[in-house]
C-alpha positions as CSV (number, residue, x, y, z in Angstrom):
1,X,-20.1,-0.8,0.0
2,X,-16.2,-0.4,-0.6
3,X,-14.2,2.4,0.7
4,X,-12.0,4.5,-2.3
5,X,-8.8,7.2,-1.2
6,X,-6.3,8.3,-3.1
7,X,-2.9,8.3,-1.2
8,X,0.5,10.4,-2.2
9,X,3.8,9.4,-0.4
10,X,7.2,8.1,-0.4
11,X,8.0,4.1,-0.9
12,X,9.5,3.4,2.4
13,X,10.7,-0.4,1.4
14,X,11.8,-2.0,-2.1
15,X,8.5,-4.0,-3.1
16,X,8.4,-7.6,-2.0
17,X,6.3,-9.7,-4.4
18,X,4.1,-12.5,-3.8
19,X,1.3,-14.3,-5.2
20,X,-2.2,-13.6,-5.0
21,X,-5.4,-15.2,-7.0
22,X,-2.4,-16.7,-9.0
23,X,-0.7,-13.6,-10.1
24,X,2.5,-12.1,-9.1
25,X,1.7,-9.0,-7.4
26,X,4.3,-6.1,-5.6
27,X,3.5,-5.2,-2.3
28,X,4.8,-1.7,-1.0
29,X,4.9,0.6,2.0
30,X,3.9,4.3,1.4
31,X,4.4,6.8,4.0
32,X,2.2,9.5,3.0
33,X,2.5,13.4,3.1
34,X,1.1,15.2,5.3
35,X,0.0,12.4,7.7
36,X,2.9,10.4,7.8
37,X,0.8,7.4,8.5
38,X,2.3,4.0,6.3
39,X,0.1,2.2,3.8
40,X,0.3,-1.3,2.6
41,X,-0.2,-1.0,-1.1
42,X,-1.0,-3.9,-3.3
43,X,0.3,-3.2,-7.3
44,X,-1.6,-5.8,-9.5
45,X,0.5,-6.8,-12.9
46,X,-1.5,-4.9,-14.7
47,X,1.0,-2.1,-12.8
48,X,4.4,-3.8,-14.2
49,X,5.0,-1.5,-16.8
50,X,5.8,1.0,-13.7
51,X,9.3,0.8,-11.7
52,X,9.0,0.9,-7.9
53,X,12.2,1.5,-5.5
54,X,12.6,2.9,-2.0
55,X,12.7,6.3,-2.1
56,X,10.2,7.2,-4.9
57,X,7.0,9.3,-4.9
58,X,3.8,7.3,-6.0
59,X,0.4,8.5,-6.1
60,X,-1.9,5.8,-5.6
61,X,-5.7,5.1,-5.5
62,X,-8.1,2.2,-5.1
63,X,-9.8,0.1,-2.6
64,X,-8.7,0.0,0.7
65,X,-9.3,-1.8,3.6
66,X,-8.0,-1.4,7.7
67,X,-7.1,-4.1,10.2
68,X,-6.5,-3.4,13.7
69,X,-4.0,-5.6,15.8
70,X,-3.5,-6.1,19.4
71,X,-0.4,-6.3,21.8
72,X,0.4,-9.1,24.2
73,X,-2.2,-7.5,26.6
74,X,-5.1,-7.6,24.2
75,X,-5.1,-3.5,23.5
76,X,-5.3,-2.2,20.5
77,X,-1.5,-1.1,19.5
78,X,-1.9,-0.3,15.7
79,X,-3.7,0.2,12.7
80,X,-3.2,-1.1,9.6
81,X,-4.4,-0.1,6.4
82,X,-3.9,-2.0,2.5
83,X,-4.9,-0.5,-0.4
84,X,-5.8,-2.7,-3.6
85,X,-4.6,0.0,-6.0
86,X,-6.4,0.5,-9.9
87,X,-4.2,3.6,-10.3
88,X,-0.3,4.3,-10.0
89,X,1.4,7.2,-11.1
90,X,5.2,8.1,-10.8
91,X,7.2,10.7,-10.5
């Protein structure tokens, strides 16, 4: 079963691209409102037509999915969570 949320926050970083299932995708960090927790957001090519900087206000939704890593003591230190996005909107 996949997990869906819709997210609405401010681009922390300029998007880094990279490949991925041999596309070029843009990966960016939303802190969102509200919360203030930071997503990972993967934007597909499909998603080009749409300009991301630092500093903008994107709503996004999709897939998402949360990874948990550990400090050099084996706790649990943060949370991480990526969202494969199927819809982007500016503003």
């Amino acid at each position: 079963m996949s997990e869906y949320i819709t997210i609405a926050g401010i681009v922390q970083f300029d998007p880094r691209t990279r490949t991925a299932g041999n596309k070029q995708v843009r990966d960016v960090v939303i802190r969102t409102i509200g919360s203030s927790k930071n997503f990972s957001v993967t934007l597909w090519p499909e998603k080009d037509h749409i300009t991301v900087n630092k500093g903008d206000f994107l709503v996004c939704d999709g897939k998402y999915s949360q990874s948990v890593g550990q400090n050099k003591d084996g706790e649990q230190d943060r949370k991480s969570t990526r969202l494969n996005s199927s819809h982007v909107s500016e503003s």
